[in-house]
C-alpha positions in Angstrom: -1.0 -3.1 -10.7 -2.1 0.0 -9.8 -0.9 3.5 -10.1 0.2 5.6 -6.8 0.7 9.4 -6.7 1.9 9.4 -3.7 3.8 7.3 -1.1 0.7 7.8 1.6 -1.3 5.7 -1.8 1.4 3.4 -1.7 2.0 2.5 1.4 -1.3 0.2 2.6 -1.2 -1.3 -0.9 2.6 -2.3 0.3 1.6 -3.7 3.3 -1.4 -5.8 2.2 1.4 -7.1 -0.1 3.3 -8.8 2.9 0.7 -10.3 4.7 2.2 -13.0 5.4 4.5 -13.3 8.2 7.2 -15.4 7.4 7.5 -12.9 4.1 7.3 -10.0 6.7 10.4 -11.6 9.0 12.4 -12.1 5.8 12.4 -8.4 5.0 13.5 -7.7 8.2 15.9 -10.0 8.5 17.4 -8.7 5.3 17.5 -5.3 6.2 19.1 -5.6 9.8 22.0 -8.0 7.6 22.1 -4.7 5.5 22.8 -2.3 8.3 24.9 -5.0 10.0 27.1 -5.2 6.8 26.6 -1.2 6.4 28.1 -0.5 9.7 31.2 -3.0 9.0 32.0 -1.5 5.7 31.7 2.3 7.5 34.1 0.9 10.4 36.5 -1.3 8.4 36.7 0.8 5.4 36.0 -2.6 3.5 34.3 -0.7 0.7 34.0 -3.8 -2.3 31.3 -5.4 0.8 29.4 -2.6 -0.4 27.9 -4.9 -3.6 26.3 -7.5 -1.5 24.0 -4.4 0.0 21.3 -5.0 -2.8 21.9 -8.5 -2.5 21.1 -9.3 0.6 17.9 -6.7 1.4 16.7 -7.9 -1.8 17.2 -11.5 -1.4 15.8 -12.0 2.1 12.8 -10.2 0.3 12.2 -11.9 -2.7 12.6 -15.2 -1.1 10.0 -14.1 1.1 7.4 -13.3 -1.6 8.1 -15.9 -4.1 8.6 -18.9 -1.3 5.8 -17.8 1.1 3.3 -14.4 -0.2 3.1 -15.9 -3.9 3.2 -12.2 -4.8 5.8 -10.5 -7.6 7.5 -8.2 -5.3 6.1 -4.8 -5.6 9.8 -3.8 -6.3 9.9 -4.4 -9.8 7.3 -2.0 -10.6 8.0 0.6 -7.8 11.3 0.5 -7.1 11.8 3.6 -5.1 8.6 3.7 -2.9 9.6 -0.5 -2.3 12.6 0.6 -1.1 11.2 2.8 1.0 8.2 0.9 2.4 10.8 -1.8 3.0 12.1 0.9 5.8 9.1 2.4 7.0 7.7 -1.4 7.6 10.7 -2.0 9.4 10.6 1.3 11.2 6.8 0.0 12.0 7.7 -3.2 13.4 10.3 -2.0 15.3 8.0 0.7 17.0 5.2 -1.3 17.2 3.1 0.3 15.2 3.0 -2.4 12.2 -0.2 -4.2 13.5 -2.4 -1.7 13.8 -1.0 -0.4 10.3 -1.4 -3.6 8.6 -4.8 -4.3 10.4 -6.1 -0.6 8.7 -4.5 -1.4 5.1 -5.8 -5.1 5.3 -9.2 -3.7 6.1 -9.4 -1.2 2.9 -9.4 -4.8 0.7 
């Protein structure tokens, strides 16, 4: 793998890393069960729910690249600009800005 020095670096070589779609709706459907089970533990005060956090962001995601990219997720050796890119993408998609994003990073191949 490469090395980044900064997220800006990081970021396109993230995306080309979830090409795939299906890999790409796993994320997010891991993150929006993370902010789901975020806002229940804030409103209910049910604090141990707080463990399955990592859980289930990070297994919505790896299922996604080990079952459909084929790719070691990017996470193992960057874990704090994953984590972030996981956001941003997810930031992207909802905005609409992921296709032309992913379009630009795919074409740097």
């Amino acid at each position: 793998m490469q090395q980044f020095q900064s997220f800006e670096q990081f970021y396109p070589f993230y995306l080309r890393e979830h090409a795939n779609p299906v890999c790409r709706a796993l994320h997010y459907i891991g993150s929006s069960l993370v902010l789901l089970v975020l806002a229940y533990v804030l409103l209910s005060q049910q604090w141990l729910w707080l463990w399955t956090l990592p859980l289930i962001g990070y297994g919505f995601a790896w299922l996604g690249h080990f079952g459909f990219e084929h790719n070691r997720p990017a996470t193992f050796k960057y874990p704090f600009y994953s984590l972030a890119a996981d956001w941003v993408m997810y930031k992207d998609f909802l905005t609409g800005q992921l296709s032309r994003k992913l379009n630009a990073a795919l074409a740097q191949q």
